[in-house]
C-alpha positions as CSV (number, residue, x, y, z in Angstrom):
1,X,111.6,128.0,128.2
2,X,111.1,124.0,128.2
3,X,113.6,121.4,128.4
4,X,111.9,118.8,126.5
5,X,114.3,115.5,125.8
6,X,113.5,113.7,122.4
7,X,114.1,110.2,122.2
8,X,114.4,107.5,119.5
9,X,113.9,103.8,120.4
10,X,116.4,101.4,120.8
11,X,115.1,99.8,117.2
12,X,117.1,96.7,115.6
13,X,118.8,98.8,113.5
14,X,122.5,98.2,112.8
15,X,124.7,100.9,114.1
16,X,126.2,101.6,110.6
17,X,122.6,102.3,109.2
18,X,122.0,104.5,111.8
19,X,122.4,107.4,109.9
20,X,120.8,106.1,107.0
21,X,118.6,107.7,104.8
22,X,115.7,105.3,105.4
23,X,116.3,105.4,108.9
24,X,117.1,109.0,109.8
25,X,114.4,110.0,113.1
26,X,113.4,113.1,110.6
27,X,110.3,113.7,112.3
28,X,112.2,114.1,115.6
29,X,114.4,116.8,114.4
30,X,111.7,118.4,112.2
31,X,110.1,118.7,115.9
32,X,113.4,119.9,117.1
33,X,113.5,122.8,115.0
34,X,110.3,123.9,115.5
35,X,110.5,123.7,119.4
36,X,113.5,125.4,119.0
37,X,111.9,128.4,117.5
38,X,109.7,128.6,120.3
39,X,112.0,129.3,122.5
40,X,112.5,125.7,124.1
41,X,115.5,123.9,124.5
42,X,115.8,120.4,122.9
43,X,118.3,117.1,123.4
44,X,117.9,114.2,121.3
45,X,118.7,110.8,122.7
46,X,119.0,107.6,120.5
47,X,118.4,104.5,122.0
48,X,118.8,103.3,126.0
49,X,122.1,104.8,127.2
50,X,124.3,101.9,129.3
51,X,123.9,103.5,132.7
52,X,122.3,106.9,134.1
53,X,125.5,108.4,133.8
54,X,125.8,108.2,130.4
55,X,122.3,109.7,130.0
56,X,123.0,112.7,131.9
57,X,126.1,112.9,130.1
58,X,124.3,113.1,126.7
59,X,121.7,115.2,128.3
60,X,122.9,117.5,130.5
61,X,119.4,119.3,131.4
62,X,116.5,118.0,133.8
63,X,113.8,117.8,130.9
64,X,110.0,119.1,131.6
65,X,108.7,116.5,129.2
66,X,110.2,113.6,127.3
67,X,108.7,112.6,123.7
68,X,109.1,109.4,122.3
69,X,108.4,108.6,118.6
70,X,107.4,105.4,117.4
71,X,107.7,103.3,113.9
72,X,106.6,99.9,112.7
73,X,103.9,98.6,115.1
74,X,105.5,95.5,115.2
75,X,108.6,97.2,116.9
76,X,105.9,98.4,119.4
77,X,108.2,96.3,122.2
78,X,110.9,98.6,121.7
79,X,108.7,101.6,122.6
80,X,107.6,100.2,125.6
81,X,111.1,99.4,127.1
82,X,112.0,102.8,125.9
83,X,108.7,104.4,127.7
84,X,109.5,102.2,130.7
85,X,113.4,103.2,130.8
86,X,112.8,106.6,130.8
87,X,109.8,106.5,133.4
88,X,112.0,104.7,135.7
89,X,115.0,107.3,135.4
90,X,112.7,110.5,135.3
91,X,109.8,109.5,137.4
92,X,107.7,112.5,138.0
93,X,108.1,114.0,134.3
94,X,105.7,113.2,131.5
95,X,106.2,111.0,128.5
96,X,104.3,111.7,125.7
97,X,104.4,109.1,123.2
98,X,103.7,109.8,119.0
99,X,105.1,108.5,115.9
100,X,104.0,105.8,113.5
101,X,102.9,102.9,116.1
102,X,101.3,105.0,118.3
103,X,99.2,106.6,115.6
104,X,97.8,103.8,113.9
105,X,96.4,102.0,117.2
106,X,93.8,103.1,119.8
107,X,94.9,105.3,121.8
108,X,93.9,103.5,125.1
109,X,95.6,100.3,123.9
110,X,99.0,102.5,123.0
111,X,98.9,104.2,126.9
112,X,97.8,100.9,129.0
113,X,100.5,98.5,126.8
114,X,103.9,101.2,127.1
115,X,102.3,103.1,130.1
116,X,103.5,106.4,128.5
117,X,101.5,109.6,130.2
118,X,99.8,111.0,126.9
119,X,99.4,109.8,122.9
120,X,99.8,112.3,120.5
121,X,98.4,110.7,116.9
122,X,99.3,112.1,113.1
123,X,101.8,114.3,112.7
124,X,102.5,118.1,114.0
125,X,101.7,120.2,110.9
126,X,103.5,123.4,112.4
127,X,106.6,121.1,112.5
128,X,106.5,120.2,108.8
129,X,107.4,123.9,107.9
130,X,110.6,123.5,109.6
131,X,114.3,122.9,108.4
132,X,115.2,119.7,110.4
133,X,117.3,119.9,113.0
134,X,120.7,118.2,111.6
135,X,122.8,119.0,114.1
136,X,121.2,117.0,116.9
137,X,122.8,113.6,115.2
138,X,125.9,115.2,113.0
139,X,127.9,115.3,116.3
140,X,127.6,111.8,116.8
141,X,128.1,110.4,113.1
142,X,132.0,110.5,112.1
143,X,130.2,110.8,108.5
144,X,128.2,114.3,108.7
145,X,125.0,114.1,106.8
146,X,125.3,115.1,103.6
147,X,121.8,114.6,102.0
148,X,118.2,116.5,102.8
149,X,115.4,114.2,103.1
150,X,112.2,116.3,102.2
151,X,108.5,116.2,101.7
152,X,106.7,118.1,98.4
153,X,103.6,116.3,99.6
154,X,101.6,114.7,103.1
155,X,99.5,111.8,102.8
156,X,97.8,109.6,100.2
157,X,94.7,109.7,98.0
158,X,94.8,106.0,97.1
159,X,93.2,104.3,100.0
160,X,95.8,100.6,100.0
161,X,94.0,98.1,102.3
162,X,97.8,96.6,103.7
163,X,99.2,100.8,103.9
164,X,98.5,103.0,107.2
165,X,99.8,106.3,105.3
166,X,96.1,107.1,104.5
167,X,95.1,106.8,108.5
168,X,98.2,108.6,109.5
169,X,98.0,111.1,107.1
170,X,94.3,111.3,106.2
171,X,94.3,114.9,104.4
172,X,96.5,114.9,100.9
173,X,98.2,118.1,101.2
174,X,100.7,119.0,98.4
175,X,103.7,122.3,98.3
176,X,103.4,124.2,95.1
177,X,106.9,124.8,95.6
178,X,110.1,123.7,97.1
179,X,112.9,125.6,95.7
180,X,113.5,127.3,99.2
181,X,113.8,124.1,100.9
182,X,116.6,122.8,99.8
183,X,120.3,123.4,101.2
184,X,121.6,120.3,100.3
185,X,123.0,119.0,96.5
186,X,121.4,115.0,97.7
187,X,117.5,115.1,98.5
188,X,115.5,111.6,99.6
189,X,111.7,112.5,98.8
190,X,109.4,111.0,101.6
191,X,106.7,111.4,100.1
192,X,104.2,108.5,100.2
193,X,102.9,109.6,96.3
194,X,105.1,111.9,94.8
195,X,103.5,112.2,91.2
196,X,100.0,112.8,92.9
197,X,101.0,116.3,93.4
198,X,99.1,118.6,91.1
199,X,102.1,120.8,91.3
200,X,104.2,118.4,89.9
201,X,105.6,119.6,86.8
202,X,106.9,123.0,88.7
203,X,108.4,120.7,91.2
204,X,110.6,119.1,89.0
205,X,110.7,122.3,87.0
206,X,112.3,123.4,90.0
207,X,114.4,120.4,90.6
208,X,115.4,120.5,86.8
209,X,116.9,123.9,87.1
210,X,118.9,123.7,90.4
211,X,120.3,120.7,88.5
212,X,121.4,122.5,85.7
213,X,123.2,124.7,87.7
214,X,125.1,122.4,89.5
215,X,123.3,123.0,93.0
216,X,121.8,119.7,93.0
217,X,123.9,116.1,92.7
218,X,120.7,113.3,92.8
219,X,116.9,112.8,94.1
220,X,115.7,109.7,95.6
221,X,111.7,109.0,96.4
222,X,111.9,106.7,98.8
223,X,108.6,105.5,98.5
224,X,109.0,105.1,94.7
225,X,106.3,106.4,91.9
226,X,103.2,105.6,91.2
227,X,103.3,103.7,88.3
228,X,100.1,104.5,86.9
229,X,100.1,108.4,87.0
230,X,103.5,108.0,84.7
231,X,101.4,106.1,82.1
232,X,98.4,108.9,82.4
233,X,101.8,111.8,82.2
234,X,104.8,109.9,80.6
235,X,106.4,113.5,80.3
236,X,106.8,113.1,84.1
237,X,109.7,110.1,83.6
238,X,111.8,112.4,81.1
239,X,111.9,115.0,84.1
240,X,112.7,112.6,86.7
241,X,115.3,111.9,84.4
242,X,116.6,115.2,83.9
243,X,116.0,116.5,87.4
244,X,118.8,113.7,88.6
245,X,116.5,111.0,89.9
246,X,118.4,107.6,90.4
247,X,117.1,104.3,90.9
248,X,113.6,104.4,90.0
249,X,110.9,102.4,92.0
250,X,107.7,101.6,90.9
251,X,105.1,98.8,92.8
252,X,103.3,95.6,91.7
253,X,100.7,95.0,94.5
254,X,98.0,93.4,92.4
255,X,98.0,90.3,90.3
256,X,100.5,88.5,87.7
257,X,97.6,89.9,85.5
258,X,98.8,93.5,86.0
259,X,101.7,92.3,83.9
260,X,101.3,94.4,80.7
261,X,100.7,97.5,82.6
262,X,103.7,97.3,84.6
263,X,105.6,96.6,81.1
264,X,104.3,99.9,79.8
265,X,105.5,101.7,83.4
266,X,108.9,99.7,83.0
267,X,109.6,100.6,79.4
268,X,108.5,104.5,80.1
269,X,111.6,104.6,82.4
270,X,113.9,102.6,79.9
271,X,112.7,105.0,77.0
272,X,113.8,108.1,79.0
273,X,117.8,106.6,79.6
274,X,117.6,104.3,82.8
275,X,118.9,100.9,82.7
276,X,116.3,98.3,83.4
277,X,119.0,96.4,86.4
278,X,118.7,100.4,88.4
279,X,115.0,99.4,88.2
280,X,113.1,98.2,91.2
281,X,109.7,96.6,91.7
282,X,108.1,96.3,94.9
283,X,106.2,93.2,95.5
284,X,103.9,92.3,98.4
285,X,104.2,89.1,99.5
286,X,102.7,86.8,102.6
287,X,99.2,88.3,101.4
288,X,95.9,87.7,99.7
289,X,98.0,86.7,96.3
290,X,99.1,82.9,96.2
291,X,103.0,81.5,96.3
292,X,102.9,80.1,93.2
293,X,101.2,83.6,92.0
294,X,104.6,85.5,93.2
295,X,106.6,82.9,91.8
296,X,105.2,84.4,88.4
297,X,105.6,87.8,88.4
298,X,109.2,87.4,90.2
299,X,110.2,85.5,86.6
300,X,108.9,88.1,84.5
301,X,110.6,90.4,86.8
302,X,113.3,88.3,85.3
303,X,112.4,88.5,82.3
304,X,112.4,92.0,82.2
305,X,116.1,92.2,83.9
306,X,114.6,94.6,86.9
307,X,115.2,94.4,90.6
308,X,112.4,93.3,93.2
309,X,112.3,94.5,96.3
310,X,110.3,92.3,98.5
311,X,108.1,93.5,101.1
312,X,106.9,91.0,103.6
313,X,102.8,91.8,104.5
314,X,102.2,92.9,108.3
315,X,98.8,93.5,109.7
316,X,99.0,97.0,111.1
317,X,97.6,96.1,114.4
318,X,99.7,93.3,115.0
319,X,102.2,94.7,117.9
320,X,105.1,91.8,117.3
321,X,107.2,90.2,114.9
322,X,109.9,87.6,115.8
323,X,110.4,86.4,112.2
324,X,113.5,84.9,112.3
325,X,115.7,84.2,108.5
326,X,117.7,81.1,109.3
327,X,115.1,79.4,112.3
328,X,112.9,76.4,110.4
329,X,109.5,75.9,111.2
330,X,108.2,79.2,112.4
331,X,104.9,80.1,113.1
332,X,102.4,82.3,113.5
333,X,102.8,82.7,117.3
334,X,106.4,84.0,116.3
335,X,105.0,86.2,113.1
336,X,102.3,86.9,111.1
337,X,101.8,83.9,108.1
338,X,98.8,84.8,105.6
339,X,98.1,81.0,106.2
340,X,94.3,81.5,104.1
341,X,96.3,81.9,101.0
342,X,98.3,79.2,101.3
343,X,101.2,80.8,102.8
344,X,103.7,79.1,105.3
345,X,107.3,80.0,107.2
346,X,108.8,77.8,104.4
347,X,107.1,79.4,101.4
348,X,108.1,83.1,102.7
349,X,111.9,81.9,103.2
350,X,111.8,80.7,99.8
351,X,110.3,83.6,98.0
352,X,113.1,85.7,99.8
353,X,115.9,83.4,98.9
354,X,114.2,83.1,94.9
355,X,114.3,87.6,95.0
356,X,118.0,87.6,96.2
357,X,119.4,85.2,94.6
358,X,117.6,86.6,91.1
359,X,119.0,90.4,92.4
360,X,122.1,89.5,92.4
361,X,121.9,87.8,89.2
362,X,120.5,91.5,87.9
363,X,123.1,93.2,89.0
364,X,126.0,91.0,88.6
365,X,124.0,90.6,84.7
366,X,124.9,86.7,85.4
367,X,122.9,84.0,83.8
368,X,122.6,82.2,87.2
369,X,123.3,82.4,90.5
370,X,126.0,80.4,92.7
371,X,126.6,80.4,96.3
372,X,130.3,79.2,95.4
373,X,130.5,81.9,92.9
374,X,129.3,84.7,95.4
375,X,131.9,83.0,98.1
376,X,134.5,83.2,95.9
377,X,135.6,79.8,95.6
378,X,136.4,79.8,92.0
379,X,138.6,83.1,90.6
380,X,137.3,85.5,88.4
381,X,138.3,83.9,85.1
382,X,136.3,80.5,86.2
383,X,133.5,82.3,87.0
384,X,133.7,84.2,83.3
385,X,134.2,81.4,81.6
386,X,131.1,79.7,82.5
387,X,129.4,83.4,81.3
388,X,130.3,83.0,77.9
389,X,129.2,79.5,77.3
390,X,126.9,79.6,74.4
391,X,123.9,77.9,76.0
392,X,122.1,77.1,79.6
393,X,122.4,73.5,78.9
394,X,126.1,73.5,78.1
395,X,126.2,76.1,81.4
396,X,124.8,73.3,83.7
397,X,126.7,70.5,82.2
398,X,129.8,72.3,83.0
399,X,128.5,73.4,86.0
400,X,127.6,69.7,87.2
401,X,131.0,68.3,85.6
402,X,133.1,70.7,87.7
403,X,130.4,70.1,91.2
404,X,129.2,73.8,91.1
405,X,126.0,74.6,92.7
406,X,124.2,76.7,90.7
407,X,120.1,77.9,90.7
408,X,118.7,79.5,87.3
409,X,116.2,82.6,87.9
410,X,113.4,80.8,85.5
C-alpha cells in the first residue's frame, strides 16, 4: 500500500465557491477513487495549510508521493508555490505534477519553472471509469454535495485555435451509456461537446426516463452546446428540454456575421419552452474580432433579450495574468491585451461593464440599467414607475429631471 497525498492549489478562488460546481477538483477525487481501489491510501489537501501542524493535522500519514493538479496556465504561480511548499515540508518525497497547466506546456518548461520531480500530461483514462471520491471534501463543506458532475464524452473533434481541450484531450471518446453512473438527482455535464456524441439520443433517452421517474431533479453542461449540431438535429433541444436541462448555453466565437445562424440556434431553444433571459451566449473577446465588432453582437444579444457570458481571450502559453477590474491603465506586462486588433485595458473594462450592466437589465427585464437603482437608492415603487413610462425618451427625461444615472443597452 501507498500513501500518496493529493493536493489542490491555493487558486484565487473564494472560499464560498469552493465547493462549486465549476470549481470542484473532480479530477483529483476521480484519481482518488481509483487509487483507492488499488489498494492505496489517499488524503486530499486544498490549498497551503497555515503552519506544518495544521498539515499533519489534515493528513495524518507520511505520504510516498504527493500529486499536484494544475488549471488555467495563467494560475501557473499558484502551482509553483504549492510545488515549492510541499517540497520544503516533505523534502525527500516526490511531487508529481499534472492537471490542465502542466499538460498544455512543455514538459521541461513545467519541471524547471515549479521544480516538481515528474510531469504527468492528459488525463489518467483508468481514473475516468471511477465514481469520484466525494467524501474527501464533504467533511469539510457544512453544505454536503449534493450534485454529480459527469462526463458522457472526452475531448473535442472541432480543433478551436484559442481552446486547449483538443491538446489535452486529443482522442474524442464518447460512453454509449450512462444510466449506471448516476447516484445523484443534480448532474453538471463536463463535457467539452456534449451533442458530438454519436450516442446522443440514448443518452438523453436515458436521462429522459430517470426524469420521468423522479430520480433525476436537473442537468447542467457546463461547457454549453454546440450550437450548430442543434440546427443539423433540432430534435436534440426538445430532449434537453424534457431530460431537465436548465440554462442553456450556446457560443458565438466567430463574427457579427454569424448573426442569423445563432438566431436559428436561439429560437430552437425558445420553440422547445425556454425563456430567452435563462439563455446564455458566450462571447470571446480581447481577440482577433474588433471592439466595435463585439459592441454589435452584444446589442443584438440585446435584441434578442439573452444573456452573454463574456470570456476574456488568454494565450495558453502565457504562465501570468495580473488583470486587475478597478486598476486604470494596465498593460500588457500585467495581462495579455490583443493590442493587433485594436484592443486596450480600457476597451476590455468597457466591454465587461457594457455585458453586466445589459445582464442585469435581462434578468431584471428592465429597459435600462442604473447604478442608483441596483444600490437601492430609490424604493421599489420609483424604480417601477419609471418601467411603465410609455417611451425611452419620456424614460430619460424623467430620468434626468429627477438626476438618475441611467445607461440604455442599445
Amino acid at each position: 500500500m501507498n500513501r500518496i497525498l493529493l493536493v489542490e492549489p491555493d487558486f484565487p478562488i473564494p472560499a464560498k465557491s469552493k465547493n462549486h460546481k465549476n470549481f470542484l477538483p473532480i479530477g483529483l477525487l476521480k484519481i482518488a477513487s481509483f487509487l483507492r481501489k488499488n489498494s492505496n491510501s489517499v488524503k486530499l489537501v486544498r490549498g497551503n495549510p497555515n503552519n506544518i501542524d495544521e498539515l499533519v493535522k489534515v493528513v495524518s500519514f507520511d505520504p510516498d508521493e504527493i500529486w499536484v493538479t494544475s488549471l488555467f496556465t495563467y494560475w501557473a504561480n499558484y502551482v509553483k508555490d504549492t510545488v515549492q511548499y510541499y517540497k520544503e515540508v516533505f523534502p525527500q518525497i516526490k511531487v508529481v505534477l499534472g492537471g490542465i497547466y502542466a499538460s498544455l506546456m512543455p514538459k521541461d518548461e513545467v519541471k524547471k519553472y515549479t521544480g516538481c520531480d515528474e510531469v504527468y500530461q492528459g488525463i489518467i483514462p483508468e481514473a475516468e471509469k471511477y465514481f469520484p471520491s466525494y467524501d474527501l471534501i464533504e467533511h469539510a463543506n457544512p453544505h454536503p454535495i449534493d450534485y454529480q458532475i459527469i462526463h458522457a464524452s472526452r475531448g473535442c473533434e472541432i480543433k478551436c485555435p484559442f481552446c486547449g481541450t483538443w491538446k489535452i484531450e486529443p482522442e474524442f471518446i464518447p460512453e454509449k451509456s450512462i444510466k449506471d453512473k448516476i447516484k445523484y438527482k443534480k448532474l453538471v455535464f463536463y463535457d467539452n461537446n456534449f451533442f458530438m456524441n454519436p450516442h446522443i439520443e440514448n443518452i438523453l433517452q436515458e436521462l429522459i426516463y430517470l426524469k420521468k421517474e423522479g430520480k433525476l431533479l436537473w442537468c447542467e453542461s457546463q461547457s454549453g452546446f454546440d450550437g450548430r449540431i442543434l440546427l443539423e438535429k433540432p430534435h436534440l433541444a426538445r430532449m434537453i428540454k424534457k431530460a431537465g436541462f436548465r440554462y442553456p448555453r450556446i457560443a458565438w466565437d466567430w463574427g457579427y456575421n454569424k448573426y442569423p445562424e445563432i438566431k436559428k440556434q436561439i429560437d430552437v431553444l425558445i420553440n422547445v419552452g425556454y425563456n430567452s433571459k435563462i439563455i446564455t451566449i458566450f462571447v470571446l473577446y480581447n481577440w482577433n474580432i474588433i471592439f466595435e465588432e463585439m459592441e454589435k453582437k452584444r446589442k443584438k444579444c440585446w435584441e434578442w433579450k439573452v444573456q452573454i457570458s463574456d470570456c476574456r481571450y488568454r494565450p495558453l502559453d502565457q504562465i501570468f495574468d495580473n488583470y486587475k477590474p478597478y486598476k486604470i491603465g494596465q498593460t500588457n506586462e500585467d495581462y495579455y491585451i490583443h493590442e493587433k486588433s485594436g484592443w486596450t485595458d480600457e476597451l476590455i473594462k468597457q466591454f465587461r461593464k457594457n455585458i453586466r450592466r445589459q445582464n442585469i437589465c435581462i434578468r431584471q427585464e428592465f429597459p435600462f440599467y442604473s447604478p442608483d437603482y441596483e444600490h437601492k437608492k430609490f424604493d421599489n415603487e420609483f424604480t417601477k414607475n419609471t418601467k411603465f413610462l410609455k417611451t425611452k425618451e419620456e424614460k430619460i427625461k424623467f430620468l434626468r429631471n429627477n438626476g438618475i444615472r441611467f445607461w440604455f443597452p442599445d
